[in-house]
C-alpha positions as CSV (number, residue, x, y, z in Angstrom):
1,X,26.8,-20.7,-13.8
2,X,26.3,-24.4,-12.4
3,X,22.3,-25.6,-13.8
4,X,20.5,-27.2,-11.3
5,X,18.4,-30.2,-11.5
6,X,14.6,-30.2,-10.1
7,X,15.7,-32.8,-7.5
8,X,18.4,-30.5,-6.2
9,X,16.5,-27.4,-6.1
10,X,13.8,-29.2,-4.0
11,X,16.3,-30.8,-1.7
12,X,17.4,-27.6,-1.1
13,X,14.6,-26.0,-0.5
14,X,13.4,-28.7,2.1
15,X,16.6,-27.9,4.0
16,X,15.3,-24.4,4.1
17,X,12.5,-25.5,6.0
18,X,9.2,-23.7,6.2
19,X,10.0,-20.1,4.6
20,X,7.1,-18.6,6.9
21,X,9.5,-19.5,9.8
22,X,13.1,-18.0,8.7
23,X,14.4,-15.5,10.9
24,X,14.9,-12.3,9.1
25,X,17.3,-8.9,9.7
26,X,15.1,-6.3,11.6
27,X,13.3,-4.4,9.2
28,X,10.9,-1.9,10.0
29,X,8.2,-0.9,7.8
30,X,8.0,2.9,6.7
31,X,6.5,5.3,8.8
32,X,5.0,6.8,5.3
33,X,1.1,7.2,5.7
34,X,1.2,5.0,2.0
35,X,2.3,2.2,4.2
36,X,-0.1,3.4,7.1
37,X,-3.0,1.4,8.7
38,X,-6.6,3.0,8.5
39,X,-6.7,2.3,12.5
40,X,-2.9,4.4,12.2
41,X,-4.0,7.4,10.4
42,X,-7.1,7.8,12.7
43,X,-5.1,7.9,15.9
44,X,-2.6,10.2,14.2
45,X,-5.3,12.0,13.2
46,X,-4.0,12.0,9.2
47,X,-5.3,14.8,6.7
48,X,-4.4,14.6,3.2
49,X,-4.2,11.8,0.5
50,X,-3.2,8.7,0.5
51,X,-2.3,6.2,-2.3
52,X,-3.9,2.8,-1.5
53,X,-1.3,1.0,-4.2
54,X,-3.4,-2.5,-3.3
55,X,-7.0,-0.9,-4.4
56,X,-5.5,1.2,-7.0
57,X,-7.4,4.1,-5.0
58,X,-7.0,7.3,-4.2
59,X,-8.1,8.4,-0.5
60,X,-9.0,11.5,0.8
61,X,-8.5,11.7,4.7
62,X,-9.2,14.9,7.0
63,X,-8.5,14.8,10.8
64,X,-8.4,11.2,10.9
65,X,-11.6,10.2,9.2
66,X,-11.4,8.4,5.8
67,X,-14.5,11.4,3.7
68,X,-14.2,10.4,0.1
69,X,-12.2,7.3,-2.8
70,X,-11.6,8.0,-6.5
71,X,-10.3,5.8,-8.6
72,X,-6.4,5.5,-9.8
73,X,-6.5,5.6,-13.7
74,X,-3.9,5.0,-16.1
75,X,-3.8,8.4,-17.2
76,X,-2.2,10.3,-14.8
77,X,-4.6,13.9,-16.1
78,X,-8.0,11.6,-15.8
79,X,-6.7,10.5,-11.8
80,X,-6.0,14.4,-10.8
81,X,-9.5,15.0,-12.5
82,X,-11.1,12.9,-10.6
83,X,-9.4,13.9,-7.3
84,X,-10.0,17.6,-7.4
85,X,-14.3,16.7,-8.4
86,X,-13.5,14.5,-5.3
87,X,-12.3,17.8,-3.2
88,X,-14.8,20.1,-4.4
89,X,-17.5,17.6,-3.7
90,X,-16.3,16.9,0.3
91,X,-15.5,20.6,0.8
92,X,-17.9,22.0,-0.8
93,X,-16.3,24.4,-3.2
């Protein structure tokens, strides 16, 4: 494989031009509620849990309407803990 200096790799890149700019292939982001908007899982009205990856946050949504956050742990047992005090407190089991 051909090594590169530092003064080619920049002229390449300036012939590149502003990345920001680059026309890409049409991708579409996921219609998964992970990748979901709040605004998007009010108007389709979401209920469930959703995995804010960014946060590291667990969120518990009913008809829409964002009722309750736990933390993500490392421990996978300690997160499901938290999530089920999280559903008995909002439903009040």
């Amino acid at each position: 494989m051909k090594r590169t200096t530092d003064q080619e790799f920049l002229r390449s890149l300036q012939s590149i031009g502003d990345p920001r700019k680059i026309k890409t292939e049409n991708i579409r982001r996921s219609d998964h509620n992970d990748f979901a908007t709040s605004s998007e899982l009010r108007e389709r009205s979401f209920s469930g849990w959703r995995h804010n990856q960014v946060s590291r946050e667990m969120e518990m949504w009913i008809n829409g309407k964002l009722v309750g956050i736990c933390k993500v742990y490392d421990d996978p047992s300690i997160t499901k803990q938290a999530m089920q005090a999280l559903a008995e407190e909002v439903l009040a089991l």
